[in-house]
N, C-alpha and C positions, 0 to 999 in steps of 0.2 A: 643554623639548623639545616642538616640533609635532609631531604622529601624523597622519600624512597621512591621508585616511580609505580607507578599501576601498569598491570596489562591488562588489555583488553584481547579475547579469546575471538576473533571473527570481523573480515574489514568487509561488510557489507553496510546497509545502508545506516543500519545502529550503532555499530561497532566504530563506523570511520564519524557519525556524530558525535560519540563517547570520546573518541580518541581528541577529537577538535575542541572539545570542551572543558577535560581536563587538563588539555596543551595551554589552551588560552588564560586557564587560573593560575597557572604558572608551575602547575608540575608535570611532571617528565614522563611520558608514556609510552608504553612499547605494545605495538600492535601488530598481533601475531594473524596470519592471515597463509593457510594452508594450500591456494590455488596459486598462490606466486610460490610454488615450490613443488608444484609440477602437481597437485594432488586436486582432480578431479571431483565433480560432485554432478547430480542429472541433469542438472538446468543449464552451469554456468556456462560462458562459452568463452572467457577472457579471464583474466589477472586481474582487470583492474577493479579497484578498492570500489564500492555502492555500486556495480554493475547492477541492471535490471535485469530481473530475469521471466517479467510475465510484461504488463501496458507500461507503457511509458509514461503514463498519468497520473501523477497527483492529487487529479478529482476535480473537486470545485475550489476554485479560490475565492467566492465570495461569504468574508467574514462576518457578514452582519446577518447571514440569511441561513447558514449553511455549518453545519457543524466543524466538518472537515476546513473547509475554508478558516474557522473561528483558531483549528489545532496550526495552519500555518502562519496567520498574523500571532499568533503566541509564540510559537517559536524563530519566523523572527526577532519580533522583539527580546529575544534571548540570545539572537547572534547566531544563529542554525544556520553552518554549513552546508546543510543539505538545501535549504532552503536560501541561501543565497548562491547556491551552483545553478539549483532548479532555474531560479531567477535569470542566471545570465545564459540559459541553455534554453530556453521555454521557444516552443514549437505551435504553430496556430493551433485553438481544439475549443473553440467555442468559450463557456464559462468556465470550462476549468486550465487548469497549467498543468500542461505536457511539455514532455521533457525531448530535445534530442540524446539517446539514452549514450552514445559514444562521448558527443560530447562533454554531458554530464559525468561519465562515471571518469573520463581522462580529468576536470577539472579537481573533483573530488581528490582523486592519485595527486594531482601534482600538489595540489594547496599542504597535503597533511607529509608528503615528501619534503615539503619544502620548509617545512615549520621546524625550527630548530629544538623544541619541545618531544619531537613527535620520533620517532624511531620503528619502520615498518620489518618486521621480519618476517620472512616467507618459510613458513613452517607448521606441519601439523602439530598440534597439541594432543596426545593420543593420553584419553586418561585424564586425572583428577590432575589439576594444575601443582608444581612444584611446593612442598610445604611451607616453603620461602618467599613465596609470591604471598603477600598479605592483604593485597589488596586487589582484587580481579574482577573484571568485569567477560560474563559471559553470551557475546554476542552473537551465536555460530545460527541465529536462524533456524529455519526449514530441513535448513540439509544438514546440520550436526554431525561428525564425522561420527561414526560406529564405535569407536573405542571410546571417545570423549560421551556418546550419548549412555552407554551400558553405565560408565562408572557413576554416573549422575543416576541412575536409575538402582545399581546398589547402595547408593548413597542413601538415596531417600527411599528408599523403598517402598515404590510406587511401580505402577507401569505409566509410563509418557500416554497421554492421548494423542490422536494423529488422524489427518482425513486429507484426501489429497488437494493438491492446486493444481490448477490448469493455465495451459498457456494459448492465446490468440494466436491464429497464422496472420504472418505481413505480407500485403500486395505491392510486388512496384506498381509505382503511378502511370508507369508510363505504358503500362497494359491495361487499364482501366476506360472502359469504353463512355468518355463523355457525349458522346449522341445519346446516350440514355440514361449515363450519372447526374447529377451535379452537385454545384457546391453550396453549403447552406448550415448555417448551426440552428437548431433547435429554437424556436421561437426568435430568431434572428440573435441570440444572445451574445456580443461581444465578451470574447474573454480577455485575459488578464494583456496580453500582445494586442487588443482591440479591433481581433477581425473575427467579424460575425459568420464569416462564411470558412469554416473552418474544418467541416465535415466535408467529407462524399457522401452522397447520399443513391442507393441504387434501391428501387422501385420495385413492386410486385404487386401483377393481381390477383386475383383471389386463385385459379388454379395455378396460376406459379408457386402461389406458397401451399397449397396443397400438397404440388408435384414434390418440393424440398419438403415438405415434413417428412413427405412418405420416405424419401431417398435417405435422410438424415436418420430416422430410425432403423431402417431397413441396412444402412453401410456396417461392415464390418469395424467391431471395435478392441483398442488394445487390450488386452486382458492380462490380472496382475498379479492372478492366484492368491499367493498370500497377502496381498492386500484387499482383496476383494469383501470383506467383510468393514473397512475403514469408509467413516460416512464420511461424505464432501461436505466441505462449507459453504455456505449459500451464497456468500458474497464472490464467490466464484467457480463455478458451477457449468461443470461442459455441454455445452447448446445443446446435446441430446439429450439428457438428461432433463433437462427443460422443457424439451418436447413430451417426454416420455410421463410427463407430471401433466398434461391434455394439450392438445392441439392449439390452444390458443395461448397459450402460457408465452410461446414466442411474442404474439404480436403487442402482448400487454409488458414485456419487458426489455430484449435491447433489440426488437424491431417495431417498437410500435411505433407508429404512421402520425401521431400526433405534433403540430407544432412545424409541419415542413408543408413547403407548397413549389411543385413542379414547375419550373419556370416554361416547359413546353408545354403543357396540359393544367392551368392552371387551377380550371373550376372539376376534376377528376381528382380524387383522393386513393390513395395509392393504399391498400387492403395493409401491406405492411414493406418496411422499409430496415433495408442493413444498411449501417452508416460504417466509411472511417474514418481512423483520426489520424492527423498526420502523426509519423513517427522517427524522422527525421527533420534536422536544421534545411537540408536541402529540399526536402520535402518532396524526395524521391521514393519516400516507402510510408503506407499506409498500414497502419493495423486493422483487422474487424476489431469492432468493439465488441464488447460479449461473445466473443465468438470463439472461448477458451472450449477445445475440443478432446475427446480422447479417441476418435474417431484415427482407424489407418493411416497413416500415409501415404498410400495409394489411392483411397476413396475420396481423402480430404479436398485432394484438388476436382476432382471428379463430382461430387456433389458441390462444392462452394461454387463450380464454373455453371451451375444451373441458375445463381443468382443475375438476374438482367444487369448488362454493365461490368461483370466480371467473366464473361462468357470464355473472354480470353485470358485472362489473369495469369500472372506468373510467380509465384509465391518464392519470396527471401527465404521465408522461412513459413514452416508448416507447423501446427498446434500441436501440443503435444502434453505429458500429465507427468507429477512427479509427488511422492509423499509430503507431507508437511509434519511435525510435529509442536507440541510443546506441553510444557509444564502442569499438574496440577495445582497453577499460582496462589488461591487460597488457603490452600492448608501445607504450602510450600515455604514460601515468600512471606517476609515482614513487609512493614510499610516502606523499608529503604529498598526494596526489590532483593535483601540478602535470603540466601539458603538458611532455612533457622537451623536444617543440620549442619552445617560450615558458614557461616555468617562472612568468612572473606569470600567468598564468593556472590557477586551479586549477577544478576538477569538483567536483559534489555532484549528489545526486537520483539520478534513472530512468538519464539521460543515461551516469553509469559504470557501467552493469550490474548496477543493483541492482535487484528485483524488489516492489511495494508502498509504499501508504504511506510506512508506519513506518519502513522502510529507507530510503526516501528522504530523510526527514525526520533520520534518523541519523547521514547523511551529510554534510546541509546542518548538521547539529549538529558534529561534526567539525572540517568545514573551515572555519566560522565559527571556532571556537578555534583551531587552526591557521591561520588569516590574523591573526587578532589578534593569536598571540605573536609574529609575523614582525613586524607594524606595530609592536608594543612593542620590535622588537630578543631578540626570546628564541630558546630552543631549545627544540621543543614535539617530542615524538616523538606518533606515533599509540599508542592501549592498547594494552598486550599481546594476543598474540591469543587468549588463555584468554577473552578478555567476547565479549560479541555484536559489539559494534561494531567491535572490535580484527577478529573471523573475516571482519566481511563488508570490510574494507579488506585481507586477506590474498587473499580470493576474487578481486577487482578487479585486484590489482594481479601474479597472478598463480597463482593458488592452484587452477586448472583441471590438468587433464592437460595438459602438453607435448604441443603437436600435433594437440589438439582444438579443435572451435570454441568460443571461449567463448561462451559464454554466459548473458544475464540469472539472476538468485537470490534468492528469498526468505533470508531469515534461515531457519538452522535447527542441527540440534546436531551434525550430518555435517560442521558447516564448522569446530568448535571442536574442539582439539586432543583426541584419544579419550581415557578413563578408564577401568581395567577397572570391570565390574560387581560392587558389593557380592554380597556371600553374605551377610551379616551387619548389622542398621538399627543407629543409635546408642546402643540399650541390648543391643547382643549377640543380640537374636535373629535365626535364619535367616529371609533372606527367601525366599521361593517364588521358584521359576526361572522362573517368568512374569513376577512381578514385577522383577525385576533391572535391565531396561532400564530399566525409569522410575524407579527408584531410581538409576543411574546419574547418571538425566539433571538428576535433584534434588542431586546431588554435581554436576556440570558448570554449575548455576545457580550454587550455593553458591560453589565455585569464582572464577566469571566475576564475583559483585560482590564478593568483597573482593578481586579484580585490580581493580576498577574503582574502588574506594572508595582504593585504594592511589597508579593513576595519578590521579586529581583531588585526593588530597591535594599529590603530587608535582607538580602543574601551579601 
């Protein structure tokens, strides 16, 4: 029997999962990828295949507590590429796994170069794919090249929804002022590499962050005319804009002062706190956290150097904003993620209304296995929706309110089917009523991998 091979339209972080997945079931894939052919997009800044193009984070990698966490012990246990590049590239960052992103995005390149399955061409895809191509998976993200997004747009005759992403500026380390930084993860939290002290953490009192709100609002910002009317996504959302929703919005979200203690000034609590996280293997370059801006490039370095400890700062690279789009996945998409107007085409990534990374990655992980049982002639259902993966193809493909906009979604445990809350842990004792939710949500992990360990057996 010949197995026609699949192509996947996009080597980012879904697209180079898709491709690794149907490599590995043993059919033949050709993965088209327009930036190794000289063609340009706002973000990227290299060729190679899952480059990052916002944090180098992951998130949280604890599965038993933590939603995101629960989407990478699942895909794991599914063999994810991404997730075992992430693994052998991970950079200190507290409880979650960050990437060194060079690192990572070269491992990712050479493994699916290297895979005798696997076939990389550097090529834009302009337009509805070949009428010959019968089986396709389309990975292109955020940045969708213009001619490939219009024809999907007369296709389905929709308009795309779209809000922008923003990107962090990175600090070298070696301009970051430790007489009045230091190092420290959030409640001492070792993460997945087991150093607790895996942040910077730079301090302010109460008229220091006065002094930045005011500067932060008041700096000059990029402006996008015709995008100006496209609303942001909350899961990443440019520090002014945060300001600009009241004055204290920063300090309750990625500066809040909670969970850190100044090792020079101990019994003094610091009004509010910027942390980063390392962003490199060397661990020569830090990112802010939250600190995705659309703020000037001239101003950016000019207000951020008001922060204590980065007085002097010399930034790699400076924040900056770029469109996002994607799909109207439920009234687009089946449950196999195909086009129900052209069903040889299927979706993965940003593009169906998935929110981050790892989701996006989850998805190209999915639909990679679902195009390959199609090439082999099988029946593949998607997981149940008890796992992560299973909630966030329930979300997509319709899982919003009837009659609301959909909209983009991080992984999280609101999406997996409810459980009530124990009163009781596994040896009979009561738990505290505070505790109950998170004990829950540790019954909802549990839960979600032996649904998950069940369908991979069944696959």
């Amino acid at each position: 029997m010949t197995v026609k091979p699949v192509h996947v339209i996009g080597g980012g972080l879904a697209g180079s999962e898709a491709a690794w997945q149907i490599a590995n079931a043993g059919v033949p894939v050709v993965l088209h990828e327009m930036r190794r052919a000289g063609v340009k997009t706002d973000a990227h800044h290299t060729e190679g295949l899952a480059e990052l193009v916002c944090s180098n984070s992951f998130r949280s990698d604890d599965w038993e507590y933590n939603a995101v966490g629960l989407l990478h012990a699942e895909m794991r246990l599914l063999d994810s590429l991404i997730m075992a590049c992430g693994d052998a590239h991970q950079v200190p960052a507290g409880g979650a796994l960050a990437v060194d992103r060079d690192g990572f995005s070269n491992a990712v390149t050479e493994r699916l170069l290297a895979h005798p399955q696997v076939t990389v061409v550097g090529e834009e895809v302009a337009g509805l794919p070949p009428a010959d191509w019968d089986n396709v998976i389309v990975a292109t993200g955020p940045l969708t090249s213009p001619a490939l997004a219009d024809a999907i747009l007369r296709l389905t005759g929709e308009e795309s929804l779209s809000f922008f992403d923003a990107i962090a500026p990175i600090v070298h380390a070696d301009s970051i002022d430790f007489d009045i930084a230091w190092r420290q993860s959030r409640y001492d939290k070792a993460g997945p590499g087991g150093d607790a002290a895996a942040y910077v953490n730079c301090p302010m009192d109460k008229a220091q962050y006065e002094a930045f709100i005011d500067a932060l609002l008041d700096g000059p910002k990029a402006e996008f005319k015709d995008w100006e009317n496209v609303p942001y996504f909350d899961g990443c959302l440019p520090i002014e804009v945060m300001a600009e929703r009241g004055r204290e919005t920063l300090r309750h979200g990625p500066m809040k002062p909670v969970g850190l203690t100044n090792p020079r000034d101990p019994l003094v609590k610091a009004h509010a706190i910027v942390q980063l996280r390392q962003d490199n293997a060397l661990g020569t370059l830090f990112n802010m956290v939250g600190f995705q801006t659309k703020l000037k490039h001239g101003a950016q370095a000019e207000v951020f150097r008001m922060i204590p400890g980065l007085q002097d700062a010399q930034f790699a690279r400076l924040g900056g904003l770029h469109r996002n789009t994607f799909l109207n996945s439920p009234k687009l998409l089946d449950r196999q993620l195909r086009m129900k107007a052209m069903p040889r085409l299927r979706f993965a990534g940003q593009v169906t209304g998935v929110e981050g990374y790892v989701e996006s990655a989850a998805m190209g992980l999915l639909t990679g296995r679902l195009a390959a049982a199609q090439a082999l002639g099988k029946e593949q259902a998607p997981p149940p929706p008890e796992t992560a993966i299973g909630a966030l193809v329930e979300h997509i493909t319709g899982g919003h309110l009837e009659g609301s906009k959909f909209q983009p979604m991080n992984i999280n445990y609101g999406l997996l089917p409810p459980l009530p809350a124990p009163k009781v842990d596994e040896a009979g004792n009561k738990i505290h009523p505070k505790e109950r939710g998170r004990a829950k949500k540790r019954l909802q992990s549990l839960r979600a991998m032996e649904a998950m360990r069940g369908w991979k057996a069944a696959s």
